[in-house]
C-alpha positions as CSV (number, residue, x, y, z in Angstrom):
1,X,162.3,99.1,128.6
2,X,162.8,96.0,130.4
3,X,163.4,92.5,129.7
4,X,161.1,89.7,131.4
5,X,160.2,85.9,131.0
6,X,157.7,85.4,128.0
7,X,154.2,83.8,129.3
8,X,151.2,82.0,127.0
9,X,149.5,85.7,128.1
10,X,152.6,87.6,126.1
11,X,151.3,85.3,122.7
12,X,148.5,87.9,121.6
13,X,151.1,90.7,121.1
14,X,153.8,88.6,119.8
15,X,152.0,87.3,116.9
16,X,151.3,90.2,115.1
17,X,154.5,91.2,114.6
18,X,155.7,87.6,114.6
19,X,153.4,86.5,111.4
20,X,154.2,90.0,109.5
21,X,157.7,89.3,110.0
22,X,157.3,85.0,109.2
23,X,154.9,86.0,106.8
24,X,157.4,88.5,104.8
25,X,159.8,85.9,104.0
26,X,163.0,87.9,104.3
27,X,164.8,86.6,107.7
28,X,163.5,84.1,109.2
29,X,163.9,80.3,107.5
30,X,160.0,79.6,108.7
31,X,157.6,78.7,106.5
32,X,155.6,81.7,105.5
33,X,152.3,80.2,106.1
34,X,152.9,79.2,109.6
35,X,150.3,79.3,111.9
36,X,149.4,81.0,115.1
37,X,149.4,77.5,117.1
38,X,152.4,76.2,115.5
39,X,154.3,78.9,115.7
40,X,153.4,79.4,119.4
41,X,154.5,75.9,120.1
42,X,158.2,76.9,118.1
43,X,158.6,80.1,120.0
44,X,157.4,80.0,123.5
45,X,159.8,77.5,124.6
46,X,160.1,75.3,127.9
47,X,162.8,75.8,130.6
48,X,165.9,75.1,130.5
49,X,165.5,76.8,127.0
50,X,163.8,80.4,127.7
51,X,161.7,83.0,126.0
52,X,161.5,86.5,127.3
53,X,160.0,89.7,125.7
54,X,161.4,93.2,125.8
55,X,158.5,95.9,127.2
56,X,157.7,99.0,127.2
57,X,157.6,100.3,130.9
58,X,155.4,102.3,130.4
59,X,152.9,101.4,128.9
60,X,153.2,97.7,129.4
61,X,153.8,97.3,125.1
62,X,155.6,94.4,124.0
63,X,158.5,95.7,121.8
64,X,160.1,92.2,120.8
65,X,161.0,88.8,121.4
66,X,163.7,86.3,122.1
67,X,164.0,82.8,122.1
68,X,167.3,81.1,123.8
69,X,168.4,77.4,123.6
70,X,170.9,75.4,123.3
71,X,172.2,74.9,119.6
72,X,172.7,71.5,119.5
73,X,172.6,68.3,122.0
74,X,174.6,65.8,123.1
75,X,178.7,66.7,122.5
76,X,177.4,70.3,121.7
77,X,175.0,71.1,124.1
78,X,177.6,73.6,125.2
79,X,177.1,76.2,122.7
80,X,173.4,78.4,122.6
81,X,171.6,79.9,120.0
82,X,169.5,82.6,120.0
83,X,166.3,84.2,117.4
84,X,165.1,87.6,117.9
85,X,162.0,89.4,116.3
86,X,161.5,93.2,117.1
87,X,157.9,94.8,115.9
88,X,158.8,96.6,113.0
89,X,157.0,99.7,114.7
90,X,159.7,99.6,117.1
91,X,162.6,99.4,115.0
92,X,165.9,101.8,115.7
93,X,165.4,102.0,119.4
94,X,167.7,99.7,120.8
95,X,165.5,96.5,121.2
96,X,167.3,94.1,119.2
97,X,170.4,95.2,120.9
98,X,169.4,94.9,124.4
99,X,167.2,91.4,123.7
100,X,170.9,90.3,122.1
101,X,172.8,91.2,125.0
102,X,170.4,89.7,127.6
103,X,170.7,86.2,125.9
104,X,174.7,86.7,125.9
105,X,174.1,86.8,129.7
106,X,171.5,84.4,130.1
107,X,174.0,82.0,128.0
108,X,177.0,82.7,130.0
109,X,174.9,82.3,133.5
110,X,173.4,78.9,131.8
111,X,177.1,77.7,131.1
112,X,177.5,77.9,127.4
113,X,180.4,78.1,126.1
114,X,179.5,79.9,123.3
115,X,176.5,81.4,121.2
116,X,176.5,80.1,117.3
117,X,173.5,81.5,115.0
118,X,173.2,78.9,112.2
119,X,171.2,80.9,109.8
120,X,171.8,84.3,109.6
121,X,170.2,85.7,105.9
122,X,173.2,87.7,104.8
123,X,170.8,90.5,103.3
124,X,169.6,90.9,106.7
125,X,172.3,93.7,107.0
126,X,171.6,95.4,110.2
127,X,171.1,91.9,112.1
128,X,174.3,91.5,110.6
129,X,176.0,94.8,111.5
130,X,174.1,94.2,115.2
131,X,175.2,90.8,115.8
132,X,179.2,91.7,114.2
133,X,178.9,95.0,116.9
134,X,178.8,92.7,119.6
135,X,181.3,90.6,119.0
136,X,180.2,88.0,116.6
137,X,181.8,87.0,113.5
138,X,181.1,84.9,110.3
139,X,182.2,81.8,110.4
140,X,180.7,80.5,107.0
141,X,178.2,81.1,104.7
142,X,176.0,79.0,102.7
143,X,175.4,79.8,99.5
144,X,172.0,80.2,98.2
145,X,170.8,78.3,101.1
146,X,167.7,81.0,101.2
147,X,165.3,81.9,99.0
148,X,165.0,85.6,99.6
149,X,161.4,86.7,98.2
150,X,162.9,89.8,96.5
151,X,166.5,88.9,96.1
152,X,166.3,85.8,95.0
153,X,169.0,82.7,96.6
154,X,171.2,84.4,99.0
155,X,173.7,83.3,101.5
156,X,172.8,81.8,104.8
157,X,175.9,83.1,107.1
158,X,176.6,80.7,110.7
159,X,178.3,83.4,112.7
160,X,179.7,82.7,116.3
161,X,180.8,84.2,119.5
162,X,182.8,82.6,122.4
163,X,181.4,83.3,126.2
């Protein structure tokens, strides 16, 4: 697997996976009926912000996605964020992990500070588990800040990691 710069070309194999995850309402705070165009425009983002995919060398199959920015601007343009989406057929072989870590780099080269995730579902257990494994820890949560389609209002964690 490698990781490389997301293109407008990379869009027709992201969106599947992107609108059955959106679509499922369970991790991401999108709205569930968000479409291809718009959500295009909110993932493939514009340098100095980046959006790469994790592939399959092989056969050339995108396994996931990342999107990197900063978190805030102005006074805390210092610290990134980060949202990751792995095709569920791909699940349990390391994608997440590796997308994770190349956006810790990619923040440290860029000069953040830190990386702060501001909504973090806190049912979302193994993006929890991932994110704690490599050094992140919850900072707050929010409760019933998300409306969680089979467990009802749930917790919205901020976690954090200094650079």
């Amino acid at each position: 697997m490698s990781i490389r710069e997301a293109t407008a070309d990379d869009w027709p194999a992201i969106w599947p996976f992107f609108h059955t995850i959106v679509a499922a309402g369970d991790t991401f705070t999108y709205p569930l009926d968000l479409g291809q165009e718009e959500a295009r425009d909110w993932w493939l983002l514009a340098a100095p912000n980046r959006t790469v995919v994790a592939v399959d060398d092989e056969s050339g199959t995108v396994l996931g996605t990342a999107k990197m920015n900063r978190n805030q601007a102005g006074n805390g343009a210092h610290i990134a964020s980060a949202s990751y989406m792995t095709d569920p057929a791909y699940g349990g072989r390391g994608v997440g992990r590796a997308l994770v870590e190349y956006s810790l780099e990619w923040a440290r080269a860029a000069g953040f500070r830190g990386m702060q995730f501001n909504a973090v579902v806190e049912t979302n257990v193994h993006a929890v588990r991932l994110y704690e494994r490599l050094g992140f820890g919850i900072v707050g949560t929010v409760p019933d800040a998300f409306k969680h389609p089979t467990e009802g209002y749930v917790g919205l964690h901020v976690m954090y990691r200094p650079l």
